[in-house]
The first five atom37 places (N, CA, C, CB, O) and aatype in JSON, in Angstrom:
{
  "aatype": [20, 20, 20, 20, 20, 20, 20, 20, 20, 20, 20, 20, 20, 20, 20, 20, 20, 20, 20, 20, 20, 20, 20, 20, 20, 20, 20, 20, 20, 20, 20, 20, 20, 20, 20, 20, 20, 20, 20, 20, 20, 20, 20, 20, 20, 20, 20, 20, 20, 20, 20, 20, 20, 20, 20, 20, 20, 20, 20, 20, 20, 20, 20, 20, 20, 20, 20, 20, 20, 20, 20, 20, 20, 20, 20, 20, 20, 20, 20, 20, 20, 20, 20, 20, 20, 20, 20, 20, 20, 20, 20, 20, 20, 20, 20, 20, 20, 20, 20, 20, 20, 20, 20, 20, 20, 20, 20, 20, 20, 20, 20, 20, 20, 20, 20, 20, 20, 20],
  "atom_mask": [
    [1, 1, 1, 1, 1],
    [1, 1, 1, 1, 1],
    [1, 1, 1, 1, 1],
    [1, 1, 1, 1, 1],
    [1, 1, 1, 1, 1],
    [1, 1, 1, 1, 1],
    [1, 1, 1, 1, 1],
    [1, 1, 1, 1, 1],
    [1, 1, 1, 1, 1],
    [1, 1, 1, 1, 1],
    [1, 1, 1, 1, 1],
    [1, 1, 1, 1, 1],
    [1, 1, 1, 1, 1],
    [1, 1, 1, 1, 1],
    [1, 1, 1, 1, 1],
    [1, 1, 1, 1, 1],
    [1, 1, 1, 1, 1],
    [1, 1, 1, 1, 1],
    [1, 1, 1, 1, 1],
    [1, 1, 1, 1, 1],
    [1, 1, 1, 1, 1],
    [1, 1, 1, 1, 1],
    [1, 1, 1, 1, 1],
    [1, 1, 1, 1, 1],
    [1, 1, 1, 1, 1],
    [1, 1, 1, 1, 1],
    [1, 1, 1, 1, 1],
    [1, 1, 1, 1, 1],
    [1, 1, 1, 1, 1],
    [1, 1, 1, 1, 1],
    [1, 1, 1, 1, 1],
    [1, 1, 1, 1, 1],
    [1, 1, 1, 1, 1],
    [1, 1, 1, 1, 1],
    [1, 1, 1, 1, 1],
    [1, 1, 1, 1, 1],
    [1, 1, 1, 1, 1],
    [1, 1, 1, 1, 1],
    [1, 1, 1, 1, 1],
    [1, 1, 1, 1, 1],
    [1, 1, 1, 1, 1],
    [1, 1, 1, 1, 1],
    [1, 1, 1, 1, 1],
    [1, 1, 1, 1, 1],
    [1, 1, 1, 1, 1],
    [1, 1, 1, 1, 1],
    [1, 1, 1, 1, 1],
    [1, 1, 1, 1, 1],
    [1, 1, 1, 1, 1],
    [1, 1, 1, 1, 1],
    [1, 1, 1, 1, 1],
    [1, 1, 1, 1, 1],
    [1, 1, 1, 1, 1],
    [1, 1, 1, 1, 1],
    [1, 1, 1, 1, 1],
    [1, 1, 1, 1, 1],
    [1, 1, 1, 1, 1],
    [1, 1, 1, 1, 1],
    [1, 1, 1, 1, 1],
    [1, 1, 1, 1, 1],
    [1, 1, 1, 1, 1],
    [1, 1, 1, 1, 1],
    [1, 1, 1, 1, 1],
    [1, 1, 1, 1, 1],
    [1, 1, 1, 1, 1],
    [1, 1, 1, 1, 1],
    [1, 1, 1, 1, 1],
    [1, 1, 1, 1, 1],
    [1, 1, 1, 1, 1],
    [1, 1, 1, 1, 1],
    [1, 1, 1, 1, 1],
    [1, 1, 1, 1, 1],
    [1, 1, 1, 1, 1],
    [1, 1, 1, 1, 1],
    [1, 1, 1, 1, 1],
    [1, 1, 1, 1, 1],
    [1, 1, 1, 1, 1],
    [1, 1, 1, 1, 1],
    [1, 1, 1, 1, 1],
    [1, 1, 1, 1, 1],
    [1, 1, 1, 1, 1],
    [1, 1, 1, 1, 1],
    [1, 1, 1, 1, 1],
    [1, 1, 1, 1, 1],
    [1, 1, 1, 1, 1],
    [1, 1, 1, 1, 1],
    [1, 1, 1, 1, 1],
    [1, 1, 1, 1, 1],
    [1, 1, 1, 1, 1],
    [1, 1, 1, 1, 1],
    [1, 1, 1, 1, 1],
    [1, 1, 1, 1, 1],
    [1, 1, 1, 1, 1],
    [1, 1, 1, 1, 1],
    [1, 1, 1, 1, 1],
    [1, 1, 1, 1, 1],
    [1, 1, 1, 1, 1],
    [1, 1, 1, 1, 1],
    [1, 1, 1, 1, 1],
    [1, 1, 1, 1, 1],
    [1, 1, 1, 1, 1],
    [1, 1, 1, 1, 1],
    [1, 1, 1, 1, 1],
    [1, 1, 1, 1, 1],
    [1, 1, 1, 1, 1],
    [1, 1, 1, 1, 1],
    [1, 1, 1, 1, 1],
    [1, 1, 1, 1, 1],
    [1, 1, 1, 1, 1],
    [1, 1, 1, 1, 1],
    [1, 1, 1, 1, 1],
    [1, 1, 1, 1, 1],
    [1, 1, 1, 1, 1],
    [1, 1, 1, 1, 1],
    [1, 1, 1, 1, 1],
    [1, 1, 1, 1, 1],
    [1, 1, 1, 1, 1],
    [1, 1, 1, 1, 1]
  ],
  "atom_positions": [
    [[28.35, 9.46, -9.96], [27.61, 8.27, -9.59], [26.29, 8.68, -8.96], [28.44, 7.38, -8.63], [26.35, 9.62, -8.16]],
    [[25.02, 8.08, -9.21], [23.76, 8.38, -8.74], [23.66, 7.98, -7.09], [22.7, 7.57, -9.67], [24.28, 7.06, -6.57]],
    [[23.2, 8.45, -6.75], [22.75, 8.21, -5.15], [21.48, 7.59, -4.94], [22.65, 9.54, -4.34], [20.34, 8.04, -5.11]],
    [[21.96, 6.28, -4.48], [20.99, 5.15, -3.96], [20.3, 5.3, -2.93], [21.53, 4.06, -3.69], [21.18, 5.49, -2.1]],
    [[19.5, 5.34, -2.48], [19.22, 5.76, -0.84], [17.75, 4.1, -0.58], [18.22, 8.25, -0.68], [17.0, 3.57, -1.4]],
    [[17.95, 3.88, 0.68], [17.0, 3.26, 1.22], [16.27, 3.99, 2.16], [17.43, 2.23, 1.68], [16.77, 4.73, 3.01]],
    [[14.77, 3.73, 1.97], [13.89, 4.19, 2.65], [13.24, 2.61, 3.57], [12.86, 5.09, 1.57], [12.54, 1.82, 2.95]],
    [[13.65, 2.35, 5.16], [13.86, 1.27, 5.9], [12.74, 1.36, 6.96], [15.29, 1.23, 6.43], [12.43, 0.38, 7.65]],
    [[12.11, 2.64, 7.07], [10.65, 2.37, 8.14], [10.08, 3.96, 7.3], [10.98, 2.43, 10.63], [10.65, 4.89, 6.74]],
    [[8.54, 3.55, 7.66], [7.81, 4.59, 7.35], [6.01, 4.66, 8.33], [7.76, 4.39, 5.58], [5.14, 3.89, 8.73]],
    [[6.29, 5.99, 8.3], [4.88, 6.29, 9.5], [4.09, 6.85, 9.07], [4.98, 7.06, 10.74], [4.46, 7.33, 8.0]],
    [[3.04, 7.11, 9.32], [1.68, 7.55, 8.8], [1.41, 7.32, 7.13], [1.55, 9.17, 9.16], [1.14, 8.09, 6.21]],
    [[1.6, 6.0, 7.22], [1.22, 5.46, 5.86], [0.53, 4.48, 5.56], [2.06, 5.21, 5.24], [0.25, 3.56, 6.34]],
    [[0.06, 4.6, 3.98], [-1.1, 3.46, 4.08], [-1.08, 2.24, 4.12], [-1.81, 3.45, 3.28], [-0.41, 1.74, 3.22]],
    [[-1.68, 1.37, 5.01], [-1.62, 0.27, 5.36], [-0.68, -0.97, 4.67], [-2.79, 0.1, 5.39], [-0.23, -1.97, 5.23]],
    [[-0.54, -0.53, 3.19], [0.42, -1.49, 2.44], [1.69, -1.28, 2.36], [0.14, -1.64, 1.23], [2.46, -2.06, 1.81]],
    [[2.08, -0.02, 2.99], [3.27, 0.0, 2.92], [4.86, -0.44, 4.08], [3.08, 1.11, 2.57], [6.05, -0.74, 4.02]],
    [[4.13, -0.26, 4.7], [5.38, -0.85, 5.61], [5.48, -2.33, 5.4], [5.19, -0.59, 7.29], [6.48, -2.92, 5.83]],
    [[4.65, -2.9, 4.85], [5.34, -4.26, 4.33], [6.17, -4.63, 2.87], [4.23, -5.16, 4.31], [6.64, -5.67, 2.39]],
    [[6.1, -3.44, 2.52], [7.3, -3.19, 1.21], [8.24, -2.6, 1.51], [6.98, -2.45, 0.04], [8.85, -2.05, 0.6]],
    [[8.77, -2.49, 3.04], [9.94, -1.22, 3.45], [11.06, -2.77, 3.86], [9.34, 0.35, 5.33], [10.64, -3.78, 4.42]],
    [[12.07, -2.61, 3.53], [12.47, -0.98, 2.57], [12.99, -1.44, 1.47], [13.71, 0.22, 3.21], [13.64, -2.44, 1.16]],
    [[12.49, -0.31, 0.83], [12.65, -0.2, -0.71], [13.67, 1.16, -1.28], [11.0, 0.0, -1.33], [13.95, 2.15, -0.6]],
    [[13.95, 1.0, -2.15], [15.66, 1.27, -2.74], [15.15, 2.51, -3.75], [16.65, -0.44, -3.85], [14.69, 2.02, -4.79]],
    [[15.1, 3.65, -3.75], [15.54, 4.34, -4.96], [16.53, 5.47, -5.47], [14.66, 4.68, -5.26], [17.33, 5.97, -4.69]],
    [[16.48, 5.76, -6.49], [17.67, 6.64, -7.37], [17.25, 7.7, -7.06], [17.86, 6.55, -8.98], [16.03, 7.85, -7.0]],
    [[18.27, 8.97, -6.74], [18.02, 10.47, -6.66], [18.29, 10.53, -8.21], [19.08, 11.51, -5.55], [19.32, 10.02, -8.66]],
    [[17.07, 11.36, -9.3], [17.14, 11.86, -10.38], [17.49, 13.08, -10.59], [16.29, 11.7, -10.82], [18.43, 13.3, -11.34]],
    [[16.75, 14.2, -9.91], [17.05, 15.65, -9.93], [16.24, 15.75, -9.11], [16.95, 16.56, -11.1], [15.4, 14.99, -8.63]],
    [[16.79, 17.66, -8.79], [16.3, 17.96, -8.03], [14.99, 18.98, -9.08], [17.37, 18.46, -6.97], [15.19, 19.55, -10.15]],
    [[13.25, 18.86, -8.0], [12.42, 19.53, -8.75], [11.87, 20.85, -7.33], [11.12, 18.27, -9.53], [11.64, 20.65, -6.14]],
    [[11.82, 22.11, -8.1], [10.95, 22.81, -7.11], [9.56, 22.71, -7.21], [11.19, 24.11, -7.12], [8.78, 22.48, -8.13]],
    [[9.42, 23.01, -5.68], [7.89, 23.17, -5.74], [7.83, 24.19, -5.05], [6.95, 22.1, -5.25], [8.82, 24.53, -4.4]],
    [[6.12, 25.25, -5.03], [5.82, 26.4, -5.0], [5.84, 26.73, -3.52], [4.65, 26.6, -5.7], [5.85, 27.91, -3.16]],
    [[5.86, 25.96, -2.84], [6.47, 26.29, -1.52], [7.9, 26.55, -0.92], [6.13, 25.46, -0.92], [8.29, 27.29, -0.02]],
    [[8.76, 25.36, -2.03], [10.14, 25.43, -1.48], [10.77, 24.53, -2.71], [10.33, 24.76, 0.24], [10.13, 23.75, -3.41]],
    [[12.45, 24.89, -2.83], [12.87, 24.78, -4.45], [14.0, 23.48, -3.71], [13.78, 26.67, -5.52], [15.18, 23.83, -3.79]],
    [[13.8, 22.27, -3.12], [14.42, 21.34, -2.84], [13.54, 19.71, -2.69], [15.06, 21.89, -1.71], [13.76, 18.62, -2.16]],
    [[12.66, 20.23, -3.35], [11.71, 18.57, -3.44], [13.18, 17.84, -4.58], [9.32, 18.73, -4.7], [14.08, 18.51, -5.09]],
    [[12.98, 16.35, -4.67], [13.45, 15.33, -5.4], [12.99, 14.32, -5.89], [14.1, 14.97, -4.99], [12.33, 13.63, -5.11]],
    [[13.12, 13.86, -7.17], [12.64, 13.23, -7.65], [13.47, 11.8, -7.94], [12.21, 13.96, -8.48], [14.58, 11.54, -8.41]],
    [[12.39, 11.04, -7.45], [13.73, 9.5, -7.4], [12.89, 8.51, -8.14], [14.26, 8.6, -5.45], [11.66, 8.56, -8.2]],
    [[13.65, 7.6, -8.7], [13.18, 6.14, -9.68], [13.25, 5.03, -8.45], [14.56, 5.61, -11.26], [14.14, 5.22, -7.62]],
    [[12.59, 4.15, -8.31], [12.32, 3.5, -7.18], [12.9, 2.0, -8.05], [10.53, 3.71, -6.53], [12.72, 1.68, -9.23]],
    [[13.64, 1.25, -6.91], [14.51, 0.03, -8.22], [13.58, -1.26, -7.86], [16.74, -0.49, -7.84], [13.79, -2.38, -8.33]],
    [[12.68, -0.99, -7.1], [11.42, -2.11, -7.73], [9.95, -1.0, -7.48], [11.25, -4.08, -6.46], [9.75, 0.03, -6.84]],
    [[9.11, -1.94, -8.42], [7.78, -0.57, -8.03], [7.43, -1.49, -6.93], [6.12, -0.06, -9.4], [7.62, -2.65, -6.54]],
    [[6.72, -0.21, -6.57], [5.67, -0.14, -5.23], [4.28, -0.36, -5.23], [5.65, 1.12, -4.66], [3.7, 0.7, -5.44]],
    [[3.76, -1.0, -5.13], [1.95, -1.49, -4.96], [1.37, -0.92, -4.1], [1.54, -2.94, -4.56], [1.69, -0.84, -2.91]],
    [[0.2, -0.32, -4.79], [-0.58, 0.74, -3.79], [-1.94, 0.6, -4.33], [-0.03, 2.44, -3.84], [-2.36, 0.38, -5.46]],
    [[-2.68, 0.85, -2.85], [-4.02, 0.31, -3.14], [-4.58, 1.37, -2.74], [-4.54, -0.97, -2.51], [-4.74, 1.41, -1.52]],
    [[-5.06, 2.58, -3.53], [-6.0, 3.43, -3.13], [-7.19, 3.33, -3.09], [-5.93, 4.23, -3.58], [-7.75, 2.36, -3.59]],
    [[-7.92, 4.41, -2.43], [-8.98, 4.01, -1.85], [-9.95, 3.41, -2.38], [-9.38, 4.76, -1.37], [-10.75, 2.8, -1.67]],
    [[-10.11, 3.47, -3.87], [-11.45, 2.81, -5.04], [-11.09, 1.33, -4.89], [-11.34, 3.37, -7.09], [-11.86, 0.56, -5.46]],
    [[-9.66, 0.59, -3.99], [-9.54, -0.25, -3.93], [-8.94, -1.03, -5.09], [-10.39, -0.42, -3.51], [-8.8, -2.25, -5.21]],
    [[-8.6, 0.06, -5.98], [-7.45, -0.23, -7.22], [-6.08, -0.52, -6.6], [-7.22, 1.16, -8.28], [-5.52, 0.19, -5.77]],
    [[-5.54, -1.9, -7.22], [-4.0, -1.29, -7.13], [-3.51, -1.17, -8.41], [-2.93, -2.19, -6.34], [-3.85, -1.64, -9.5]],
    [[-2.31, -0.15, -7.91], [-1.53, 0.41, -9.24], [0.13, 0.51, -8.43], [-2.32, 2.32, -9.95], [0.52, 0.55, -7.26]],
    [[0.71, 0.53, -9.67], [2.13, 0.29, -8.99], [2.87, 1.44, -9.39], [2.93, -1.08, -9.45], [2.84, 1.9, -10.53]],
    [[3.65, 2.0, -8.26], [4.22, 3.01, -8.46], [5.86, 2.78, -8.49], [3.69, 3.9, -7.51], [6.56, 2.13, -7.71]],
    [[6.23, 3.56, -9.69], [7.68, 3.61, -10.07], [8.73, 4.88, -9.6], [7.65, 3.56, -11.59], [9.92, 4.64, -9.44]],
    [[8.27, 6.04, -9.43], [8.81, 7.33, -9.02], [7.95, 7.73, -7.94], [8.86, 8.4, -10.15], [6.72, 7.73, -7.85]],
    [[9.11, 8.16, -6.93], [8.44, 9.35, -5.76], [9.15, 10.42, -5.51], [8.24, 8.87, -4.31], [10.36, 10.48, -5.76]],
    [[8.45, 11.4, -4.99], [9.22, 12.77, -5.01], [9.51, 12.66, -3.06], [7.95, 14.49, -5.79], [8.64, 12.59, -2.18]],
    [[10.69, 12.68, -2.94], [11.13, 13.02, -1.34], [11.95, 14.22, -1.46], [12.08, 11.77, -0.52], [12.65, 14.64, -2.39]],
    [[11.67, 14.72, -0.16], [12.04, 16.18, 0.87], [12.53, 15.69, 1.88], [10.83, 17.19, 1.44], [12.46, 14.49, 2.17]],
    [[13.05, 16.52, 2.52], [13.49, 16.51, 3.92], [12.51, 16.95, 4.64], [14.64, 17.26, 4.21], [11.91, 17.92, 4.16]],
    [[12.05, 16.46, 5.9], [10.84, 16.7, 6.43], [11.64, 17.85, 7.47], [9.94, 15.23, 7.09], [10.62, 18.53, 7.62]],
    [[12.48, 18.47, 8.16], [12.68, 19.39, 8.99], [13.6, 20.33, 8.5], [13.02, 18.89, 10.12], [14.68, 20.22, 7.92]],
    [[12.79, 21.49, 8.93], [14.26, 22.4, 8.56], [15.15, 22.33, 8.98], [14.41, 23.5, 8.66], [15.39, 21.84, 10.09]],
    [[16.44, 23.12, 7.67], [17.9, 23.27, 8.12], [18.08, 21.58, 7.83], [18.22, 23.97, 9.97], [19.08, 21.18, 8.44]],
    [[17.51, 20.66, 7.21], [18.0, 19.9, 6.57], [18.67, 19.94, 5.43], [17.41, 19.37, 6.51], [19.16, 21.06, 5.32]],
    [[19.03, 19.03, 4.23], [19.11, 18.62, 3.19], [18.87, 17.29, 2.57], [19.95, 18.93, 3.05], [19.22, 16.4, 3.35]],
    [[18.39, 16.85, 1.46], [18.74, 15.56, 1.09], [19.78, 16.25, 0.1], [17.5, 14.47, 0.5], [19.88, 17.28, -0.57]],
    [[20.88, 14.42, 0.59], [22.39, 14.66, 0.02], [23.21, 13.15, -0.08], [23.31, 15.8, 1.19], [22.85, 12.14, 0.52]],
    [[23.95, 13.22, -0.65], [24.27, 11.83, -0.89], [24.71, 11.14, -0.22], [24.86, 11.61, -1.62], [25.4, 10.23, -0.66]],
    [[24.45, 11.33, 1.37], [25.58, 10.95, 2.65], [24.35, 10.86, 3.79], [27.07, 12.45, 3.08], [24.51, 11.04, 4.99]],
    [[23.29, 10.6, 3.23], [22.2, 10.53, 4.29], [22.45, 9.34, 5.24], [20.75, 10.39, 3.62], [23.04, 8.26, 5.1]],
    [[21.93, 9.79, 6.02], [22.11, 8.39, 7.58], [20.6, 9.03, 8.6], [24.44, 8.73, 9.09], [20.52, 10.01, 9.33]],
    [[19.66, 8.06, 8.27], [18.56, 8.62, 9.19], [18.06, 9.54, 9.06], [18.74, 8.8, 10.2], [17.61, 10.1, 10.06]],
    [[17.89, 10.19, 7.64], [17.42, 11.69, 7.44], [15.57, 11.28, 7.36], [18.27, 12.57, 5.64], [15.1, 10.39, 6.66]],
    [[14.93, 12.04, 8.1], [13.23, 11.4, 8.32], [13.14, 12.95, 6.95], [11.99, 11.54, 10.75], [13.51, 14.1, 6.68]],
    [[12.47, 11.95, 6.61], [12.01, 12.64, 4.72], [10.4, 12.21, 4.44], [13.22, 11.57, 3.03], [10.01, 11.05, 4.61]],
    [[9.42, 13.46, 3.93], [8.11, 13.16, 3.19], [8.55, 12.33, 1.78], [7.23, 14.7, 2.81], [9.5, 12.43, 1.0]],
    [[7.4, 11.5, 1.88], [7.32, 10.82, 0.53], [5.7, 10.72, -0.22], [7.93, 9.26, 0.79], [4.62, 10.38, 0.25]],
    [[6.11, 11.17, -1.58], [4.61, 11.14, -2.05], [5.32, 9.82, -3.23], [3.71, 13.06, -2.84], [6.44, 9.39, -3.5]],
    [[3.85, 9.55, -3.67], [3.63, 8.94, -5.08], [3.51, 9.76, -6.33], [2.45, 8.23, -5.05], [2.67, 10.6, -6.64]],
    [[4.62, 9.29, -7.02], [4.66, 9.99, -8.83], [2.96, 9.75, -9.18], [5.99, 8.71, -10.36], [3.09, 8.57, -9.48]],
    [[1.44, 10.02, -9.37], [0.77, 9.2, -10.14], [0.53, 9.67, -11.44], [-0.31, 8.9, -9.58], [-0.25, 9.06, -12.16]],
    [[1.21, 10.86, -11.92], [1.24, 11.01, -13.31], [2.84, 11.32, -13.54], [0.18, 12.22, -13.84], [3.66, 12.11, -13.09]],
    [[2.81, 10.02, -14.67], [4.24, 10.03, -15.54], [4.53, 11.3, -16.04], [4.26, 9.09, -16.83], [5.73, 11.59, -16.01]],
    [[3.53, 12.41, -16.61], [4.25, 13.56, -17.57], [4.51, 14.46, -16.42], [3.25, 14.35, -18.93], [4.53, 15.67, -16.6]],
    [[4.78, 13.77, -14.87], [5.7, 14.61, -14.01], [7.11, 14.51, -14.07], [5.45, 14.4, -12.76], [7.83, 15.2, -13.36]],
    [[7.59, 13.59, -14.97], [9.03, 12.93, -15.32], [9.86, 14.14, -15.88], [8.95, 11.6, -16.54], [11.05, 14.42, -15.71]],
    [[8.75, 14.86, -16.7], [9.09, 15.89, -17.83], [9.48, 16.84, -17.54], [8.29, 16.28, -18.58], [10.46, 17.48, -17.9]],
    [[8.15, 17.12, -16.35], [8.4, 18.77, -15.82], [9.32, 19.76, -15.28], [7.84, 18.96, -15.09], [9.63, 19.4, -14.15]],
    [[9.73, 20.55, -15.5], [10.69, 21.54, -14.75], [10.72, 21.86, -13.11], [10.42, 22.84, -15.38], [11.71, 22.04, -12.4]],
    [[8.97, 21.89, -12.66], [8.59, 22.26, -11.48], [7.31, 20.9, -11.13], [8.06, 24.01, -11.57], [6.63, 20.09, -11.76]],
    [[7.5, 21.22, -10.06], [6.84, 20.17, -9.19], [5.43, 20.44, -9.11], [7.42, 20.12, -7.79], [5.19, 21.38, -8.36]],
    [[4.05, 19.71, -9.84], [2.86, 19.76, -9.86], [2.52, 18.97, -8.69], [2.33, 19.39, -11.05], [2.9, 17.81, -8.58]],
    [[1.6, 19.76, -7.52], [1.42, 18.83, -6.69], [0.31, 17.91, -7.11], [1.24, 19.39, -5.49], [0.22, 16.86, -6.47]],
    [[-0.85, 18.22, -8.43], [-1.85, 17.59, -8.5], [-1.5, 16.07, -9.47], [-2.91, 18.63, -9.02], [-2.4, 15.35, -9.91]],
    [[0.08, 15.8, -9.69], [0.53, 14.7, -10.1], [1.8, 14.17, -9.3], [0.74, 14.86, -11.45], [2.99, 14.04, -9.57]],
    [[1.08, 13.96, -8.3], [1.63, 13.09, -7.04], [1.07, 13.12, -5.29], [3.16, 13.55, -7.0], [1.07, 14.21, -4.72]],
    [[0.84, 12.49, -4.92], [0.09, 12.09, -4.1], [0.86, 11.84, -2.49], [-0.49, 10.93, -4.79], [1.39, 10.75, -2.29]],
    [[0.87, 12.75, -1.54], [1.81, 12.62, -0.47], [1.56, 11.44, 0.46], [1.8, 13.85, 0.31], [0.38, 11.46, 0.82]],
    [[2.27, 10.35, 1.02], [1.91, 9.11, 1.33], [2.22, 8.82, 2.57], [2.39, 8.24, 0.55], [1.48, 8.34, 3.43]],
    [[3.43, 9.13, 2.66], [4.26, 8.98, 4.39], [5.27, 9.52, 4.57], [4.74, 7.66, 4.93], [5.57, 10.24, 3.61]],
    [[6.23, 9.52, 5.66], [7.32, 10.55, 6.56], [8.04, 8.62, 6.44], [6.61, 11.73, 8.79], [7.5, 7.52, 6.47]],
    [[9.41, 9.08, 6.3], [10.26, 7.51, 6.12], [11.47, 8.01, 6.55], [10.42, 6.67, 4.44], [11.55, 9.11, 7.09]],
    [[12.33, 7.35, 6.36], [13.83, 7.5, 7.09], [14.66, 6.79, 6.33], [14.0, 6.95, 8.62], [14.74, 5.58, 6.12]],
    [[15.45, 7.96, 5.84], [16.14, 7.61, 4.53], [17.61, 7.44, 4.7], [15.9, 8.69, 3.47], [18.33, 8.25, 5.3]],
    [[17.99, 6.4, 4.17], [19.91, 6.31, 4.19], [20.68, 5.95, 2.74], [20.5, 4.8, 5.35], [20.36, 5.11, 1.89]],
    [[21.65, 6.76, 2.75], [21.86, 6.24, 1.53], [23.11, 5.06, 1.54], [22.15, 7.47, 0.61], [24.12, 5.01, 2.25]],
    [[22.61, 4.09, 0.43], [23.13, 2.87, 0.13], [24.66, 2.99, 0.27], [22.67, 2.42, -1.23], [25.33, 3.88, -0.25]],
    [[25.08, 2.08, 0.96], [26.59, 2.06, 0.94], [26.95, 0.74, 0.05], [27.26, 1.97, 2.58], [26.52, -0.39, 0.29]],
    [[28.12, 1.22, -1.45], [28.14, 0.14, -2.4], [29.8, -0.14, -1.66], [27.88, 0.62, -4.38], [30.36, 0.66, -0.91]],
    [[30.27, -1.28, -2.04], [31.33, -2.22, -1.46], [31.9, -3.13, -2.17], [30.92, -2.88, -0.5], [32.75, -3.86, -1.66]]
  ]
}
């Protein structure tokens, strides 16, 4: 079974987002990146509206979350785990094996739990 997780407050982020918290997404796999081989890649179960700075919005469907402290993990039993979150903004990151940082965009530190189904 996939692991649901909610992301329910988020800090140092851009102004539009804490009024979309919290928002729900799927752990897909896990992707490395060149710093460290435990980034994740999640499907978000509604998109996210984001207004960067040209004052475009565009809506984002995938974000890659980490665990923001060491001697963490993300795992399917999260309760309060404070996790980085970027924006997917290129889809042919869906594909990749390893984690391009120049197709995704780091956004905020959030606090992640995962969904309890009932």
């Amino acid at each position: 079974m996939a692991t649901v997780f909610e992301i329910h407050d988020v800090d140092y982020a851009p102004r539009d987002l804490p009024g979309q918290t919290p928002f729900a997404a799927t752990l897909l796999r896990r992707i490395p990146g060149e710093d460290r081989p435990d980034y994740w890649l999640a499907r978000l179960e509604s998109p996210l509206l984001w207004e960067e700075r040209s004052a475009t919005r565009r809506q984002v469907t995938h974000v890659i979350v980490c665990s923001r402290y060491e001697g963490t993990t993300i795992t399917d039993d999260m309760q309060g785990m404070v996790v980085g979150i970027a924006y997917v903004t290129d889809d042919s990151l869906l594909e990749d094996d390893a984690l391009d940082f120049r197709k995704c965009r780091y956004v905020a530190i959030g606090t992640a739990t995962t969904r309890r189904h009932g």
